[in-house]
N, C-alpha and C positions, 0 to 999 in steps of 0.2 A: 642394650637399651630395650624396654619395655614397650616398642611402639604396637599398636593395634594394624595389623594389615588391611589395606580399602579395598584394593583389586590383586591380581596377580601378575601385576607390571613393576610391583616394588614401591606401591603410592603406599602410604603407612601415617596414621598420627598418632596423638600421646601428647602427655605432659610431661614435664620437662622442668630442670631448673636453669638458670643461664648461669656456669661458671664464669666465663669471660666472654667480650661483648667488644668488637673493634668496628667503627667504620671506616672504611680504605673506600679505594676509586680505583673503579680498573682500567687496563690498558687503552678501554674507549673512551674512559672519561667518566663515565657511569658510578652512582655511588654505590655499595654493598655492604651487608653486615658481614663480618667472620665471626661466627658464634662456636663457643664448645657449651653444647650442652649435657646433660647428667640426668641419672637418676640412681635410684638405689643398686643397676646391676651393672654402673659405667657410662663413658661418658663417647659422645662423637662428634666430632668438627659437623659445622651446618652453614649454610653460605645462604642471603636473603639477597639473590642479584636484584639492578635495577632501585635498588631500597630509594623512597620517598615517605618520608615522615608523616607527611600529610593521609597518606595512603594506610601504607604499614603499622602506625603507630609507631611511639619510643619506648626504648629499654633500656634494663638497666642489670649489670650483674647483681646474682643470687635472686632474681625476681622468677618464680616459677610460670611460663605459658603453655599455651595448648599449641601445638604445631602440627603440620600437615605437609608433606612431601614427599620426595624419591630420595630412597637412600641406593646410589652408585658406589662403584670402587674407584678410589683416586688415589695414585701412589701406592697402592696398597693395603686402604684403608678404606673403610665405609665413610660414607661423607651425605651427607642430606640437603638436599635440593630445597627450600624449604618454598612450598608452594604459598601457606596461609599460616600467617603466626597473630594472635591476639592473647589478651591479659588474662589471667584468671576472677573469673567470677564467684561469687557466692552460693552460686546452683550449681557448681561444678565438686561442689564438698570436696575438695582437693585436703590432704592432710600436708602442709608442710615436711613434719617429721619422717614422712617416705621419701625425703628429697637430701635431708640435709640431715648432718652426723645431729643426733640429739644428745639430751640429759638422757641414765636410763628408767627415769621413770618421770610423771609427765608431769605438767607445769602445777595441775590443779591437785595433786597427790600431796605435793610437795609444800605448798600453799596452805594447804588444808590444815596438815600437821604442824605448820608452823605456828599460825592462829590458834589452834586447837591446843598449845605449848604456852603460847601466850595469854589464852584465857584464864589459863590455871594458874597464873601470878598473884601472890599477896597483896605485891605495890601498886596500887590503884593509879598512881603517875606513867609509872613504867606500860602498865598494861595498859592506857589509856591513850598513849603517846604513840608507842611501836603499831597497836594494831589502827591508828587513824590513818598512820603511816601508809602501811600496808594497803590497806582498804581503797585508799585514796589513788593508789599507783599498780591495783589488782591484775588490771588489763593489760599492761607491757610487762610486769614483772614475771607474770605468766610464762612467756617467749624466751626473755632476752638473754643475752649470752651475759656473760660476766668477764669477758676478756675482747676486743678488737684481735689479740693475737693470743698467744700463751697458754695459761691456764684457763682450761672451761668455755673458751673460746666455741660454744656450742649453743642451738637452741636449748632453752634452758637452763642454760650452763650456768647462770647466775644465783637461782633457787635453788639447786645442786651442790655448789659451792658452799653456801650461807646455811644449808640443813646439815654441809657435812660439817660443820665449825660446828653448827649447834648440837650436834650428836658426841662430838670430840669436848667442848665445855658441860656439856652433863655428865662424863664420866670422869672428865677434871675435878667437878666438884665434890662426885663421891672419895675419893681421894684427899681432896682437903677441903672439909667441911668448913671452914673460915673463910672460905671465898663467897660474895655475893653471888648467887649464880644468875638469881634475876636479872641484874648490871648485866654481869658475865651474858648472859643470852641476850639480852635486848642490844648491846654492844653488838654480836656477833649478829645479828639480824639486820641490824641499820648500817653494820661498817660502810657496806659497799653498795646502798642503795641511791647514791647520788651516779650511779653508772648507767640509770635510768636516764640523764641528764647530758654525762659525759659521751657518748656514744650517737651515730647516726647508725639504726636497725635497719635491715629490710624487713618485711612481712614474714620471710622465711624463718629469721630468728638470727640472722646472722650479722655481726658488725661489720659496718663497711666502712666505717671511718670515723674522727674525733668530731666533735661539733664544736661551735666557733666557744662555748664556756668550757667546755670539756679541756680543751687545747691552753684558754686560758687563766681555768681556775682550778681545775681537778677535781676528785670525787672524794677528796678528801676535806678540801674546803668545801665545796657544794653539800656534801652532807650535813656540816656542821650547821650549815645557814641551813638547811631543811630543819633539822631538830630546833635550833632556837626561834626556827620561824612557829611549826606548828606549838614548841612550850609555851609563846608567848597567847597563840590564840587559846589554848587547852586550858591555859593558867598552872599549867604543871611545874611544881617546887623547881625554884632558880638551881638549887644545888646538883637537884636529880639532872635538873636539864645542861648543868656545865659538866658532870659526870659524863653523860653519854658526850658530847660538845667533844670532851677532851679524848677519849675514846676511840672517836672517830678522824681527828686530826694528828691522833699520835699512832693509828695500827702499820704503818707502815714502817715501824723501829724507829727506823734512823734518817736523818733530814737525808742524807747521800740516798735515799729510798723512797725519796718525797715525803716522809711525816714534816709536819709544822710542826710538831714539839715530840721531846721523847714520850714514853708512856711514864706516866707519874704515878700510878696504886697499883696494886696486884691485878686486879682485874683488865686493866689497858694491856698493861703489859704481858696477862693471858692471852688475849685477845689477838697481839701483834704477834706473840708467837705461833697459835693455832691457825690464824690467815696463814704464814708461812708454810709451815708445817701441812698443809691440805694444797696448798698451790703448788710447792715442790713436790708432792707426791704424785699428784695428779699428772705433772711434766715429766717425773721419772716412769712413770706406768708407761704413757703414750709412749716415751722413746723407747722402754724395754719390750714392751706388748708390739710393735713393731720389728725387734731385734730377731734374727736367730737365735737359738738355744747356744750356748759359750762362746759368744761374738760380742763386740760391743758397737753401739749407737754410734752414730756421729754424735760430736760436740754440739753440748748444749748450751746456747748464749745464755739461756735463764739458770743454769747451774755452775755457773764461772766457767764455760767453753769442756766442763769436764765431759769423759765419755764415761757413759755406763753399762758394766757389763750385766747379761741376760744368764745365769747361772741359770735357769733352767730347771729351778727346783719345784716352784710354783707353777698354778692355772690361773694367765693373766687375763682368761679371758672372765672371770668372775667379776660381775659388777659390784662400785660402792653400795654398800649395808646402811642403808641408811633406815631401813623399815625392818 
């Protein structure tokens, strides 16, 4: 851990992120926190005795604080006495992404190129629709992860995701010039922006859980109502706006996958293959980029419990190409 030393008794602070976060009562009665905290060089149990809410403040995992105390050996492990723990502020310029796995390139890169993709549209609906979109949900889309668990499941992970589909449908379309690729991209751009919706984030950029529409409607419905909400205020052509509508209710294939309907034109049914195709890879990297060289992974629930082996031919440590 990264802490800054105060004296040479072992007093130490630093910032921190909270991975897990329990309150127990000890053997007096007394309440405590049990924290494991983290940062980019690892992580160390921390214990906040005597804890009073009123006093200490609350917490929450993935929430990044400033902390202050003794780090002792207990059991054979460093463990932190934690003297003063508070929130992070705004004057503290704390960067999340030193806390928590990110996207590898940063929210406003990714953002940038994607507007900058969609200015150069022909279809005055299409361009007029996607970038309101965007524009309007700038500030989270920035951060958010694109998964609670699975794929991209990282700060960023969502913009990441959605640039890597849209770099995989522009080279789709040089291939088969008959494809809309404007559809094709604006598709790819909006599939999964109703996860803005689905999802409770922390600040870090990390999901912590479904929210009560998320749980009950999905990102697949909740997108749809996004699109024909803003076509109805834009006034953008009914047809343009049940293209994308259907698009985004069909990218998940197959109803056993949660789509509400198949994909019905070429371009849905691009679409539901390239979300695939970018999410399964992404979950094969992580388990192989973790494997030893001619070993194989534990099974993967998101790949039909299959393992994957590490042939060791490649350098997985090369990040997605997306620029």
């Amino acid at each position: 851990m990264n802490f800054t030393p105060i004296d040479n008794k072992g007093l130490v602070e630093g910032f921190c992120i909270i991975k897990s976060i329990d309150r127990k009562t000890s053997s007096k009665g007394d309440s405590y926190l049990d924290i494991t905290l983290g940062d980019s060089s690892g992580e160390i149990n921390a214990k906040l005795w005597r804890y009073v809410p009123e006093i200490h403040g609350e917490y929450a995992a993935n929430e990044i604080v400033k902390v202050r105390g003794l780090i002792s050996e207990y059991n054979g492990s460093d463990q932190l006495r934690i003297e003063r723990i508070r929130h992070t502020e705004q004057s503290d310029n704390v960067k999340p992404e030193e806390f928590v796995k990110s996207a590898d390139y940063s929210g406003e890169e990714m953002f940038k190129e994607i507007v900058n993709i969609v200015d150069s549209f022909n279809d005055n609906d299409l361009k007029t629709i996607v970038l309101a979109i965007l524009n309007d949900n700038r500030q989270p889309i920035l951060y958010w992860p694109a998964a609670f668990k699975l794929h991209h499941a990282v700060r960023g992970g969502l913009l990441l995701h959605t640039l890597s589909i849209v770099r995989l449908a522009q080279a789709v379309c040089k291939i088969y010039p008959f494809v809309d690729s404007e559809l094709l991209i604006s598709g790819a751009i909006l599939h999964d922006v109703a996860k803005l919706k689905e999802y409770t984030v922390a600040d870090s950029g990390i999901a912590t859980g479904y929210s009560v529409e998320g749980n009950l409607l999905g990102h697949l419905t909740m997108g749809a109502m996004v699109v024909n909400e803003y076509a109805k205020k834009l006034g953008t052509n009914q047809k343009t706006a049940m293209l994308l509508e259907h698009m985004l209710l069909s990218h998940h294939g197959e109803p056993d996958f949660g789509a509400a309907v198949r994909p019905a034109f070429i371009e849905a049914e691009l679409l539901s293959e390239l979300d695939l195709m970018d999410s399964r890879v992404y979950e094969m990297h992580e388990a192989v980029a973790a494997t030893e060289a001619d070993d194989f992974s534990g099974k993967l629930w998101a790949m039909d419990n299959r393992k994957l082996y590490n042939h060791g031919r490649c350098d997985l440590n090369k990040k997605t190409k997306i620029f």
